[in-house]
C-alpha positions as CSV (number, residue, x, y, z in Angstrom):
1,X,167.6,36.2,171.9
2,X,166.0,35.6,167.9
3,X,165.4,32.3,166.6
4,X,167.7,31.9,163.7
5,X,166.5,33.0,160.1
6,X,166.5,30.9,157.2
7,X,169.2,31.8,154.4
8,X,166.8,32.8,151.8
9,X,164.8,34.9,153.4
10,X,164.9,39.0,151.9
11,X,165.4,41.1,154.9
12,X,162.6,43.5,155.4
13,X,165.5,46.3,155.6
14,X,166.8,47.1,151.6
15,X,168.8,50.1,153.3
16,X,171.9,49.8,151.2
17,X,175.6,50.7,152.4
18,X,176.6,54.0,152.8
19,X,177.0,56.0,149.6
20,X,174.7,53.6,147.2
21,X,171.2,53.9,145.4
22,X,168.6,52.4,147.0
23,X,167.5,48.5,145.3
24,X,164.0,47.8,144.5
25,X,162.9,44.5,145.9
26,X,161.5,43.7,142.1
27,X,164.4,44.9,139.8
28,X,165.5,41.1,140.2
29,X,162.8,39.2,140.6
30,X,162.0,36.2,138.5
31,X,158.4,36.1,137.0
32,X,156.5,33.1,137.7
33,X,157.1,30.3,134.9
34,X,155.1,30.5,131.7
35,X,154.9,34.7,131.9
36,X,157.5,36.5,130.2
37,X,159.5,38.9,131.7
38,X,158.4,42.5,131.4
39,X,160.9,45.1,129.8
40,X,160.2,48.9,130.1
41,X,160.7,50.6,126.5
42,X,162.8,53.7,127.0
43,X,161.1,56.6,128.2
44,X,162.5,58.9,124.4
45,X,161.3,55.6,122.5
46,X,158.3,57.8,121.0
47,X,160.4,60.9,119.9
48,X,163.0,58.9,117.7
49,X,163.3,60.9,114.4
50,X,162.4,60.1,111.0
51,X,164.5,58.5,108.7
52,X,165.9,61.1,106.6
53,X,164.6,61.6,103.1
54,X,163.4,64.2,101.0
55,X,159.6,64.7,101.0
56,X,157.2,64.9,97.9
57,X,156.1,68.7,99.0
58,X,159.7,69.3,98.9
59,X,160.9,69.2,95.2
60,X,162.5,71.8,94.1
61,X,161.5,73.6,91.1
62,X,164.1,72.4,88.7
63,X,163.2,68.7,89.7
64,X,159.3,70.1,88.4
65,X,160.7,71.3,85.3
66,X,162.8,68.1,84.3
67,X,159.8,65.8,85.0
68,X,157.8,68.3,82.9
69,X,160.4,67.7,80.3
70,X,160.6,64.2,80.4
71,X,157.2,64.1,79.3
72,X,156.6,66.5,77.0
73,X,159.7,65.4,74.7
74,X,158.4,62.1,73.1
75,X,155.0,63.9,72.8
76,X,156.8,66.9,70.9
77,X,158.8,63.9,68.5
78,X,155.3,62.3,67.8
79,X,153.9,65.5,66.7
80,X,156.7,66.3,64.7
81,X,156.8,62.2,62.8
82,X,153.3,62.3,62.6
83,X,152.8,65.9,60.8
84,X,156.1,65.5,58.7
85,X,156.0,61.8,58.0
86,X,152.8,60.6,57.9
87,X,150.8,63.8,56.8
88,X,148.8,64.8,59.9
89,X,147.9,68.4,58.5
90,X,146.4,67.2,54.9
91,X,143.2,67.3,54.7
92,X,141.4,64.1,53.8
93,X,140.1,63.9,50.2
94,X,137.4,62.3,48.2
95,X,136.3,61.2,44.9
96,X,133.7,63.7,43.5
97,X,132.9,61.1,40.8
98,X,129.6,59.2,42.4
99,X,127.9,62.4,43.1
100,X,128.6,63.7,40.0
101,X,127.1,60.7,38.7
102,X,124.2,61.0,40.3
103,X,123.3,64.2,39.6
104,X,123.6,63.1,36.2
105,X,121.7,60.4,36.4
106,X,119.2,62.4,38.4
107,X,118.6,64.8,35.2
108,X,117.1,67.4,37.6
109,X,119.3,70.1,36.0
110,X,122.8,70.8,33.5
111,X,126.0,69.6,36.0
112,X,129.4,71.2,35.4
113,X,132.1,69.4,35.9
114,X,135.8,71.7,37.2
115,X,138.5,70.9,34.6
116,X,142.1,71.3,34.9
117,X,142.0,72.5,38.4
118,X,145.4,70.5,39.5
119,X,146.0,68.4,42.0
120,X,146.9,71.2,44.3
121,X,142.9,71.4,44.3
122,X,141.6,68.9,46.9
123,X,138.2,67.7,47.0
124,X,137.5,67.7,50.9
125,X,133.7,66.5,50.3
126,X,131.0,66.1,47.5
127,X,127.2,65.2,47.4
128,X,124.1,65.1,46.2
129,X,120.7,65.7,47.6
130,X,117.0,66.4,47.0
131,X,114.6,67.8,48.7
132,X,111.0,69.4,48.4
133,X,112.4,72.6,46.7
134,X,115.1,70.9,44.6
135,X,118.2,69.2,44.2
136,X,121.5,70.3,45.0
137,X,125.2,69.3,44.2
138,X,127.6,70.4,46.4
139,X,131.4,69.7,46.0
140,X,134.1,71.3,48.4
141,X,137.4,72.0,48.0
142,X,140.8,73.3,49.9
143,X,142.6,75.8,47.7
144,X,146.4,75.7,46.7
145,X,146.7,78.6,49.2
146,X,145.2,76.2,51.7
147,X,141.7,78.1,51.7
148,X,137.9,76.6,51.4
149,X,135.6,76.9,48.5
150,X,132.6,75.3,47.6
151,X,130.7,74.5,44.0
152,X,126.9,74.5,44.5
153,X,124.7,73.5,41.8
154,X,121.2,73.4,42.2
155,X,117.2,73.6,40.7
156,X,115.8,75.3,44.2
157,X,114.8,78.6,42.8
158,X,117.3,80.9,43.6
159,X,115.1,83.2,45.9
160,X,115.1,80.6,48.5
161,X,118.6,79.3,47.6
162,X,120.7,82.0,47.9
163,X,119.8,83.4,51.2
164,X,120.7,79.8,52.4
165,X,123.8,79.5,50.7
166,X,124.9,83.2,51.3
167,X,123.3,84.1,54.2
168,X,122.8,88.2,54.2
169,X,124.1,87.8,50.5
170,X,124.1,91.5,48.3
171,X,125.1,91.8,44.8
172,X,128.1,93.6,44.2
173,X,128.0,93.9,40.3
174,X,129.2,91.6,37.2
175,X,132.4,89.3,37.8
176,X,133.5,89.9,34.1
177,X,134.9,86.3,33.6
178,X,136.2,85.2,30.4
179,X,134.0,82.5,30.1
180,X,131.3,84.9,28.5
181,X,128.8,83.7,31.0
182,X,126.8,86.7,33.1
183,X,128.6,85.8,36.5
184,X,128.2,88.4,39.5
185,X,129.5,88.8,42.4
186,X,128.1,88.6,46.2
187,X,129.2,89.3,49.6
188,X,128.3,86.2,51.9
189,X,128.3,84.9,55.2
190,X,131.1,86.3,57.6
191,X,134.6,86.8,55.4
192,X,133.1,85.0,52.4
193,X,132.6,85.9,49.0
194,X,130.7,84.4,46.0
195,X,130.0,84.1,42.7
196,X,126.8,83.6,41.2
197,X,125.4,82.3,37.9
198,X,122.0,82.7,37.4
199,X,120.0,80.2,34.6
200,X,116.5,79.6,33.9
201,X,116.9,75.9,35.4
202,X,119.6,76.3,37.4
203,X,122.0,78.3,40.0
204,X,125.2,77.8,39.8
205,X,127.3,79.1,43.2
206,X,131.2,79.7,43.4
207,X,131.4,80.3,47.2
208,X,134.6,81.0,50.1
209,X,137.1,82.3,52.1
210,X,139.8,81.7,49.3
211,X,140.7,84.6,47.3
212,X,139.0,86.1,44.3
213,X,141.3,85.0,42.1
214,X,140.9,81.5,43.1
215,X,136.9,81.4,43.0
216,X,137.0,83.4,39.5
217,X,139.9,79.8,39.1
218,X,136.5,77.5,40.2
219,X,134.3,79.2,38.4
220,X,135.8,79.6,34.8
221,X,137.3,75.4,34.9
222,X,133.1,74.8,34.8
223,X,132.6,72.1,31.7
């Protein structure tokens, strides 16, 4: 015969009744106080998917295209103020009046002065300048027709001054202005032409892409 058992003792046999799972001994067990109780994650924990959403890589090209939009519109509208409004596309002029003074004032040759050219001629730039050969005026210009020119004036002897000023430069023949003065012709640097007056103290040089009709324009307003 077996001494009694006490009440709370775990048989060593967890066989379970007919027909049932077996019971671990450690599914209900308390852990000892102050350790918290251990919880298995779920075994598809790790394989949850992604919240849906559409990725970056993803956009369509349409969504490219209205971005590309959204940007380029207010750029467009401050092209279009600043060229219509506030005159983006004129060219910047100056006063030709100090060097002309100077040049004057200089005495190193006769200065011209263009007359009655318009204010559809701009003066873009204008100095004076000396150097060991001579002095020089120069005064540029945008056309009307929105091409360059340029007035030289100068007491560098014109051997050395023209081949700077025209580069490959070649006489073509007179210019036959009304002016009465012997003005000729040149070919110049690139799609330039000139005109050339030739003096004993000074060379006077109509010179640009404009038209011929504008530089012979230049050339005769001379006072």
């Amino acid at each position: 015969m077996e001494p009694a058992q006490p009440a709370d003792r775990v048989p060593a046999d967890a066989t379970p009744p007919d027909g049932q799972p077996p019971v671990s001994s450690q599914a209900g067990s308390t852990p000892p106080d102050g350790q918290p109780a251990l919880v298995e994650a779920p075994a598809d924990a790790g394989e949850r998917p992604a919240p849906p959403g559409k990725a970056r890589s993803e956009r369509s090209p349409k969504d490219m295209v209205l971005s590309l939009l959204v940007l380029l519109v207010p750029i467009a509208l401050l092209i279009a103020f600043y060229r219509g409004f506030l005159g983006g596309d004129a060219p910047v002029t100056v006063d030709p009046a100090p060097a002309l003074e100077q040049a004057r004032s200089a005495n190193a040759f006769p200065v011209s002065q263009p007359n009655g050219l318009g204010d559809d001629w701009r003066t873009v730039n204008a100095r004076y300048q000396t150097g060991a050969d001579g002095a020089t005026l120069r005064i540029g210009y945008v056309t009307p027709e929105g091409r360059g020119a340029q007035l030289v004036e100068s007491n560098v002897p014109a051997e050395k001054l023209l081949p700077a000023e025209l580069t490959d430069g070649q006489p073509q023949g007179p210019a036959d202005l009304p002016d009465g003065l012997s003005w000729q012709r040149y070919t110049a640097r690139g799609n330039e032409q000139a005109l050339v007056l030739l003096e004993p103290n000074r060379t006077v040089i109509v010179v640009g892409d404009a038209k011929e009709t504008e530089l012979r324009r230049l050339a005769t307003s001379l006072r």
